[in-house]
C-alpha positions as a Python dict, from the first residue, in 0.01 Angstrom:
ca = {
    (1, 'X'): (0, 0, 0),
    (2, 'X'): (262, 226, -105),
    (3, 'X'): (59, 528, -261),
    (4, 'X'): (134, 853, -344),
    (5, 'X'): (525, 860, -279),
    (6, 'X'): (593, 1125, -558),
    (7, 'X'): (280, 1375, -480),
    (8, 'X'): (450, 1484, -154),
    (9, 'X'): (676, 1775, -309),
    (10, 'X'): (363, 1914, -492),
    (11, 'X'): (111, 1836, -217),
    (12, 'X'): (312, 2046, 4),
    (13, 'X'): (359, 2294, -199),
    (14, 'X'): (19, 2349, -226),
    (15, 'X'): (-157, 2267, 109),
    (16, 'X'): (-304, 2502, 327),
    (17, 'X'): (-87, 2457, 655),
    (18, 'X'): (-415, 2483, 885),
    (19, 'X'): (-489, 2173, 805),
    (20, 'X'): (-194, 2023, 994),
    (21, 'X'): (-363, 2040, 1306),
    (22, 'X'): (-672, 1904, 1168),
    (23, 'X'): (-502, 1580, 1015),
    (24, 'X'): (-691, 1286, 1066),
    (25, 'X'): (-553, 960, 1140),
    (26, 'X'): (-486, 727, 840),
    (27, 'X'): (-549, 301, 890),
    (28, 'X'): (-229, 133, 889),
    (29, 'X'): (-201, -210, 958),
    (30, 'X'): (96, -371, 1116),
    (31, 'X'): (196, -578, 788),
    (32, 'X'): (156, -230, 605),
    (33, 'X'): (386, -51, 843),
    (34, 'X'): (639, -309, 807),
    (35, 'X'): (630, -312, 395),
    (36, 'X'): (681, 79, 452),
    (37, 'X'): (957, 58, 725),
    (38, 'X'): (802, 167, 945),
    (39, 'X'): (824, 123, 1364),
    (40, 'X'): (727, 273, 1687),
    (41, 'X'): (895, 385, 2005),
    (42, 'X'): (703, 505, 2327),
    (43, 'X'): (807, 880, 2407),
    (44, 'X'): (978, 953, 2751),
    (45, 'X'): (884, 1257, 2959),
    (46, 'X'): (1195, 1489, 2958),
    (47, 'X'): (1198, 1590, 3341),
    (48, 'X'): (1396, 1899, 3286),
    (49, 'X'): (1615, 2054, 3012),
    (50, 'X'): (1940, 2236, 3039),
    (51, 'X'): (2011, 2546, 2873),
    (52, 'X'): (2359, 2706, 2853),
    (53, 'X'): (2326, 3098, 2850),
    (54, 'X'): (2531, 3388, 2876),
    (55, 'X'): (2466, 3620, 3235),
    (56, 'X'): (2605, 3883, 3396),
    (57, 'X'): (2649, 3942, 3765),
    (58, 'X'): (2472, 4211, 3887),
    (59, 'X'): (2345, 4400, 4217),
    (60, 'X'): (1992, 4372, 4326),
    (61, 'X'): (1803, 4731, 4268),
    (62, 'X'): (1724, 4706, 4639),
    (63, 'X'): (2031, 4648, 4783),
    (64, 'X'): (2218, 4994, 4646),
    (65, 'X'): (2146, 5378, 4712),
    (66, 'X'): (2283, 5701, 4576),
    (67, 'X'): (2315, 5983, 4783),
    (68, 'X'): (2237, 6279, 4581),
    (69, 'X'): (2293, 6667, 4673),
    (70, 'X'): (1933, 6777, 4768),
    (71, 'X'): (1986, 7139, 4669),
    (72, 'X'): (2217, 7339, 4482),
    (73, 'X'): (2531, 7403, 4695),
    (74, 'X'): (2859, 7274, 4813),
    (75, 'X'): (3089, 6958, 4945),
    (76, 'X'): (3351, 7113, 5174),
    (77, 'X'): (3472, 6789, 5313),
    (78, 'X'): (3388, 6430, 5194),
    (79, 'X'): (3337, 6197, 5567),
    (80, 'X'): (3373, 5878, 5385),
    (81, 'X'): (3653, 5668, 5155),
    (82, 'X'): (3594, 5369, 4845),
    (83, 'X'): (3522, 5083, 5013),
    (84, 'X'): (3435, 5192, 5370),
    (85, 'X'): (3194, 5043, 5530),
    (86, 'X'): (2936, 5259, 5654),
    (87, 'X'): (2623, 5242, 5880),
    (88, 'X'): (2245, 5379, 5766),
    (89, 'X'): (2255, 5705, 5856),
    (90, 'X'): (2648, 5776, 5916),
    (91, 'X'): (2760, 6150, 5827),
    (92, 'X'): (2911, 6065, 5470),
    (93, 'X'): (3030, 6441, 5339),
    (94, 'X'): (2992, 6800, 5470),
    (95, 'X'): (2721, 7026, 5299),
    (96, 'X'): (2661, 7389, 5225),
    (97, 'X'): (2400, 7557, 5052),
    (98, 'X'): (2168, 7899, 5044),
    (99, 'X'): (1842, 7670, 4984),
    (100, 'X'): (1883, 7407, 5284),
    (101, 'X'): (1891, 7737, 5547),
    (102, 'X'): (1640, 7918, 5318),
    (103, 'X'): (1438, 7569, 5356),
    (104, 'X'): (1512, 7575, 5754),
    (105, 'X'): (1419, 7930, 5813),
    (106, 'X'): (1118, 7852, 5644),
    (107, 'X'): (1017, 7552, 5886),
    (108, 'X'): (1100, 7796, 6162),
    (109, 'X'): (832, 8024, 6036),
    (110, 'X'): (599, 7806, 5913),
    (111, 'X'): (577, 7616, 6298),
    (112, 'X'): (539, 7984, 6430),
    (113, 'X'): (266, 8055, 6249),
    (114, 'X'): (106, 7685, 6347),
    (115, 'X'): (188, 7754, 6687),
    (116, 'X'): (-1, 8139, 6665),
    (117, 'X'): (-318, 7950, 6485),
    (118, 'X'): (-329, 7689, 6762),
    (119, 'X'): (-342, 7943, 7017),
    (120, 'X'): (-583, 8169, 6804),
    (121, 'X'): (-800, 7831, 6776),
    (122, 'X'): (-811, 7742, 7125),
    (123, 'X'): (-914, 8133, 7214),
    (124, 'X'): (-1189, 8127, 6948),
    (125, 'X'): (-1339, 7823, 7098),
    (126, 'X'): (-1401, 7995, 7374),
    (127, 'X'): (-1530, 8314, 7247),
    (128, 'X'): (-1779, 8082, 6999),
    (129, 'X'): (-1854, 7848, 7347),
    (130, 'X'): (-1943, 8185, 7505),
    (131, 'X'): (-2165, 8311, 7217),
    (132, 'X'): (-1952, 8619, 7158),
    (133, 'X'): (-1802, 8557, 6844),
    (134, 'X'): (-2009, 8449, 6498),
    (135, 'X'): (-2002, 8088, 6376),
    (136, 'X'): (-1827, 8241, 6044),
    (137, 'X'): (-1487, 8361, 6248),
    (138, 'X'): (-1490, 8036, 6427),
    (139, 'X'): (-1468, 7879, 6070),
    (140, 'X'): (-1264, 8131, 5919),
    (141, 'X'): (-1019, 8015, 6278),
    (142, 'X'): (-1051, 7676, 6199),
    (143, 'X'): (-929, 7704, 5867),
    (144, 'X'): (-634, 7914, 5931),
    (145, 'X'): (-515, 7668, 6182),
    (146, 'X'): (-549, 7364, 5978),
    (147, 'X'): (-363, 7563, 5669),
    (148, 'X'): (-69, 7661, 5905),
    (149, 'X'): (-17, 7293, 5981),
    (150, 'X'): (-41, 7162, 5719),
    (151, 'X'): (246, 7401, 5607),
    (152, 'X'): (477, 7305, 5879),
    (153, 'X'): (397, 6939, 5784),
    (154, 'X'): (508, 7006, 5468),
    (155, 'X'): (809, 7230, 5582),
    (156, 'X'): (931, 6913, 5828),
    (157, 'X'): (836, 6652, 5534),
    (158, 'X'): (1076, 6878, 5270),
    (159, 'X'): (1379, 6907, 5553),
    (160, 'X'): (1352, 6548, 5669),
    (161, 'X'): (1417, 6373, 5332),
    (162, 'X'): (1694, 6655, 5216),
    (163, 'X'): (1890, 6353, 5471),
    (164, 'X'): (2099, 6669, 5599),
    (165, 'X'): (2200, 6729, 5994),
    (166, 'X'): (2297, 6965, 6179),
    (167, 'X'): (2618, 6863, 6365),
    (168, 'X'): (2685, 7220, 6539),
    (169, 'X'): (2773, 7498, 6283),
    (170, 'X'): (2800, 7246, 6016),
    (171, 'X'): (2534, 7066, 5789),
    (172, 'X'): (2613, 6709, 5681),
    (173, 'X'): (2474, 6451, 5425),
    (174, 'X'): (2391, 6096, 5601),
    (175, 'X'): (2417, 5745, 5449),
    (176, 'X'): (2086, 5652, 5339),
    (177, 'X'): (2161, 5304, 5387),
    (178, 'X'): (2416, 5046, 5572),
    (179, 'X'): (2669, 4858, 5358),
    (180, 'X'): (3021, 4947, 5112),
    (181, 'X'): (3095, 5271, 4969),
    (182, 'X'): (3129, 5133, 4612),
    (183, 'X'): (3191, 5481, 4445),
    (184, 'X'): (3250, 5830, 4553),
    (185, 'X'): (3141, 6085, 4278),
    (186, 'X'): (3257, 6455, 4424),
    (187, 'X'): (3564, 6638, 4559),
    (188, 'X'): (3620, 6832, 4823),
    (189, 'X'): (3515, 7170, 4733),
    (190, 'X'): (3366, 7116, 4470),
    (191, 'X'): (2992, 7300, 4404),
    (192, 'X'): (2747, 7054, 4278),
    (193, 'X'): (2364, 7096, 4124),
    (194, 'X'): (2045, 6971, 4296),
    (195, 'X'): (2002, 6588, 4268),
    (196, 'X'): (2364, 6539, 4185),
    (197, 'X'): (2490, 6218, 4273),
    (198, 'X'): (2737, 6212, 4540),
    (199, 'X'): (2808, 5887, 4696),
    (200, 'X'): (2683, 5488, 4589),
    (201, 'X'): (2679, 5281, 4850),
    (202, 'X'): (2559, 4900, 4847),
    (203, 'X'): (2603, 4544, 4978),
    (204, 'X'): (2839, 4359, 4783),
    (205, 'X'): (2654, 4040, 4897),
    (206, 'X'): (2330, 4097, 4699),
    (207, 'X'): (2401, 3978, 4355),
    (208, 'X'): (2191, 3854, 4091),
    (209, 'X'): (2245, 3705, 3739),
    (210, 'X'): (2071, 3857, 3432),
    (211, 'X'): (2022, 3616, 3154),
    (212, 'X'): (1983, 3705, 2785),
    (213, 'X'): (1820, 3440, 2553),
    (214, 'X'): (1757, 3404, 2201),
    (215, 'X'): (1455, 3345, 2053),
    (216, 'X'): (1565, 3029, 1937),
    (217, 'X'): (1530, 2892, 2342),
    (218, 'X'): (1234, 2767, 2564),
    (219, 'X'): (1140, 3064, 2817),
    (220, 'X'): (1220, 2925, 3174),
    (221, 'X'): (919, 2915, 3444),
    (222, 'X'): (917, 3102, 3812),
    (223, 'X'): (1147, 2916, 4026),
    (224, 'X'): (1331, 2692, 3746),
    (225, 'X'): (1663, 2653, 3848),
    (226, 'X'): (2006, 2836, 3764),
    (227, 'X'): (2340, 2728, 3839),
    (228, 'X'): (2706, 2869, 3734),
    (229, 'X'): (2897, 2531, 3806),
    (230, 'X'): (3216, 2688, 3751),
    (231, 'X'): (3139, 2973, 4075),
    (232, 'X'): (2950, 2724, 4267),
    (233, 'X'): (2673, 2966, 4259),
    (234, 'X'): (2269, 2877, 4206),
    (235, 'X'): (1962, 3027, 4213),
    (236, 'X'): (1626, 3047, 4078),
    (237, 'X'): (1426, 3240, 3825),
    (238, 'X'): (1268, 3557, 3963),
    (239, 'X'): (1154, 3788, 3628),
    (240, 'X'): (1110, 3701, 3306),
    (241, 'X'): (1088, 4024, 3015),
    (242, 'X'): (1162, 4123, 2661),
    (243, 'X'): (1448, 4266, 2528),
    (244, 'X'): (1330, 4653, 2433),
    (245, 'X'): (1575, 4629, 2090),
    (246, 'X'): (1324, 4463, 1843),
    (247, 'X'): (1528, 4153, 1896),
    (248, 'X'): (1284, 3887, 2018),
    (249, 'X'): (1496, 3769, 2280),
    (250, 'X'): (1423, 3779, 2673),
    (251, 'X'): (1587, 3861, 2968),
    (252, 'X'): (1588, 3662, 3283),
    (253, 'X'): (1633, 3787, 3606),
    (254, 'X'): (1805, 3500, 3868),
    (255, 'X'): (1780, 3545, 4236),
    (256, 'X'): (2078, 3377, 4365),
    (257, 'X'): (2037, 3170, 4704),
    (258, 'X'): (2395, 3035, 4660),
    (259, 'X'): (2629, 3347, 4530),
    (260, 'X'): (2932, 3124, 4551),
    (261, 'X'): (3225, 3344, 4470),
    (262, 'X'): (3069, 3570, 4211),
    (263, 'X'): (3126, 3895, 4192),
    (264, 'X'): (2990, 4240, 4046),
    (265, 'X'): (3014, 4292, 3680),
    (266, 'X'): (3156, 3994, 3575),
    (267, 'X'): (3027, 3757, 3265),
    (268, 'X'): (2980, 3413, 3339),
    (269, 'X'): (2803, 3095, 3150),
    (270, 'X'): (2511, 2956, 3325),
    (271, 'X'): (2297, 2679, 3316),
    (272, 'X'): (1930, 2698, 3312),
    (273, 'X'): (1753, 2407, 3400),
    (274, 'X'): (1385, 2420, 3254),
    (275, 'X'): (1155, 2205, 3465),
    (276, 'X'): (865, 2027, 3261),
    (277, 'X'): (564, 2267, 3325),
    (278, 'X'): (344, 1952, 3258),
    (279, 'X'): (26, 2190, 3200),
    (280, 'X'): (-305, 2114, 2937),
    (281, 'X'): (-248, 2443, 2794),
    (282, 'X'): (118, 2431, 2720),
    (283, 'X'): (158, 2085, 2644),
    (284, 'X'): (427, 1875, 2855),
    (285, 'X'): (780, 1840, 2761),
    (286, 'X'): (935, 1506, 2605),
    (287, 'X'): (1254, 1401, 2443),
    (288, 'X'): (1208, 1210, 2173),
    (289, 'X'): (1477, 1060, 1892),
    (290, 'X'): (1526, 1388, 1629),
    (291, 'X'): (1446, 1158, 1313),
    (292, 'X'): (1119, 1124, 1446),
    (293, 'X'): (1044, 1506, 1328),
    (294, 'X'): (848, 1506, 1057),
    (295, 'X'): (795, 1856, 879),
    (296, 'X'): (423, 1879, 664),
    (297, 'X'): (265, 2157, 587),
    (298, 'X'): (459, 2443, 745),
    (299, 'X'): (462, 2223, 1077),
    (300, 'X'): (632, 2036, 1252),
    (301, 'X'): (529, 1724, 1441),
    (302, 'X'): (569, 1287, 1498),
    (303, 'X'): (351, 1072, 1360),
    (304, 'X'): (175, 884, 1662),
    (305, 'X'): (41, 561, 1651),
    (306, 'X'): (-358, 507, 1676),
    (307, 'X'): (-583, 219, 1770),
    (308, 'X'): (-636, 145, 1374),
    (309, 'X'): (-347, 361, 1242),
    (310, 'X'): (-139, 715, 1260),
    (311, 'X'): (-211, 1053, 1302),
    (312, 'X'): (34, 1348, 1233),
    (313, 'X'): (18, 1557, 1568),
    (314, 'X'): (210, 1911, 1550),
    (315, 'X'): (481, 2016, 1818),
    (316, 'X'): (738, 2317, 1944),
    (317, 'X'): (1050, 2205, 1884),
    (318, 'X'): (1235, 2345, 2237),
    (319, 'X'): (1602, 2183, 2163),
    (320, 'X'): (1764, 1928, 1934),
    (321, 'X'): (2030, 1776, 1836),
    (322, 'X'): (2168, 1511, 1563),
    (323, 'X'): (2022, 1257, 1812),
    (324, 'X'): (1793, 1389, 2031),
    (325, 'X'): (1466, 1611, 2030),
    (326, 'X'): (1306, 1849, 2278),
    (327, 'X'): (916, 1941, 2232),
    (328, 'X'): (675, 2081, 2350),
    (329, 'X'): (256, 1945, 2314),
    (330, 'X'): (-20, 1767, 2382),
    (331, 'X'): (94, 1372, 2365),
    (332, 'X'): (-104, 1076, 2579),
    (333, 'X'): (161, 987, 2826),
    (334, 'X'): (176, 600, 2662),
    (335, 'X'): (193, 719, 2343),
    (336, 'X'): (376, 564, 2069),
    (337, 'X'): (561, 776, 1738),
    (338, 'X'): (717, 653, 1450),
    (339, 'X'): (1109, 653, 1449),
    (340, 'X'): (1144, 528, 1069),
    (341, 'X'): (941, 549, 785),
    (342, 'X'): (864, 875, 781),
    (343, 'X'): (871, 1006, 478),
    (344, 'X'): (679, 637, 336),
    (345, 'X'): (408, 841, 629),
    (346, 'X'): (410, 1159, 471),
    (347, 'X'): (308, 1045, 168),
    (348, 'X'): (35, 811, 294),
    (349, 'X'): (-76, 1170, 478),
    (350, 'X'): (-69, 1367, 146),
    (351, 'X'): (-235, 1078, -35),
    (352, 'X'): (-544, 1137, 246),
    (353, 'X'): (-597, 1480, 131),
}
């Protein structure tokens, strides 16, 4: 029952490739399948694939600050050296500026006039208790006194995160946060703009990896597992996003729970080790021999073995090689594909349509 073996070039060519996951399963009888060559393996479930990637070693967002100038001014003296370790909150570099005593005489004035509406408050109560005064000053009191707080609020709320103190005559800039002065970006002396950075500091011991993969690769799941054998560092995946360049790839964000003896800004090669998601919508992962791949219609897919027959069922190719296969689909878990005769199955398959 060898039909159809020279339609296959032209029935390709001219099949819609829909119809691939529509094919329906063709009879084949076991003395047919051997005339054809062809035989059956069972499929194994591939537990978990490994990925090599490319990563660098970075620090986590939340474990670095910059101290930045919060007005216009001047650094007379910097407190602090590269790679000191400092405390949250430690005097890091002496500050000047115009705007940070404008900003403190203003909190002076503004709690004056809080403290004057407070007592003008309490007095009015009185007066309105006493029916001497109208019920529109005792509003027009009210009001004052919650507008005069609420400027002093704001005057406190404005000095408070400037992170300057007062340490006698002079003003000084605090660490924002415990760990290593990793960089130190102003002189003594020198005048520097609002918002300027001044100082980094960060823990050294908060590293992540950031993967980049092709589009070629599977995407790795929340918590599938990354390890850098050569560093003795591991960890787990944490973010998964696109590339912003048009490329198609994806970057991968590791949390490390084993940092090994990785450090900052290095490249490394890691292995990502893709766990079978096992889901009904994504189909579960098996390995499977590469010449079982058949290619029909602008898909790709095995032929799988039927009660009465085969049907051709289409897959995501995840890895291969000259031996094995990765994919990705829907496949009974005792299923059987064919491992030789495939192209004798093809052209049964174009025959059918």
């Amino acid at each position: 029952m060898l039909l159809y073996p020279l339609l296959l070039v032209g029935a390709l060519a001219l099949a819609s490739p829909a119809m691939a996951a529509d094919a329906p399963a063709l009879s084949l009888s076991p003395e047919q399948a051997r005339t054809l060559g062809v035989r059956f393996e069972p499929i194994q479930p591939a537990e978990r694939l490994e990925v090599s990637a490319h990563a660098r070693v970075l620090l986590r967002p939340d474990a670095q600050a910059v101290l930045a100038a919060p007005y216009a001014g001047a650094v007379p003296r910097v407190l602090v050296a590269l790679g000191q370790q400092v405390r949250a909150g430690q005097p890091v570099a002496a500050f000047t500026s115009p705007q940070w005593y404008e900003a403190r005489r203003a909190l002076t004035e503004a709690e004056s006039q809080s403290r004057l509406a407070r007592q003008a408050l309490e007095r009015d109560r009185a007066l309105f208790d006493d029916g001497i005064i109208a019920a529109s000053r005792w509003q027009a009191t009210q009001a004052r006194a919650a507008e005069a707080a609420a400027m002093a609020q704001a005057r406190r709320a404005e000095l408070a995160s400037s992170g300057v103190q007062l340490a006698g005559n002079e003003a000084r800039l605090l660490a924002p946060r415990a760990g290593l002065v990793t960089e130190v970006l102003v002189l003594p002396g020198a005048r520097v703009e609002a918002a300027a950075p001044l100082v980094r500091v960060a823990d050294p011991r908060a590293l992540e990896l950031d993967l980049l993969l092709g589009r070629e690769l599977p995407l790795p799941a929340m918590g599938d597992r990354v390890r850098v054998d050569l560093r003795a560092a591991a960890g787990e995946v944490a973010g998964v996003a696109p590339v912003g360049d048009g490329s198609a790839g994806m970057r991968v964000r590791v949390a490390l729970d084993k940092p090994g003896d990785l450090r900052v800004g290095e490249s490394v090669s890691a292995t990502l080790v893709l766990a079978n998601a096992g889901n009904a919508k994504a189909g579960s992962r098996w390995r499977i021999p590469a010449a079982a791949l058949a290619h029909w219609q602008g898909q790709t897919g095995v032929f799988v073995a039927t009660g009465e027959g085969v049907r051709f069922v289409p897959l995501t190719v995840e890895s291969s090689d000259e031996a094995l296969a990765v994919v990705r689909g829907a496949l009974p878990a005792q299923a059987r594909i064919a491992v030789a005769g495939i192209a004798a199955l093809k052209g049964l398959q174009t025959g059918g349509q």
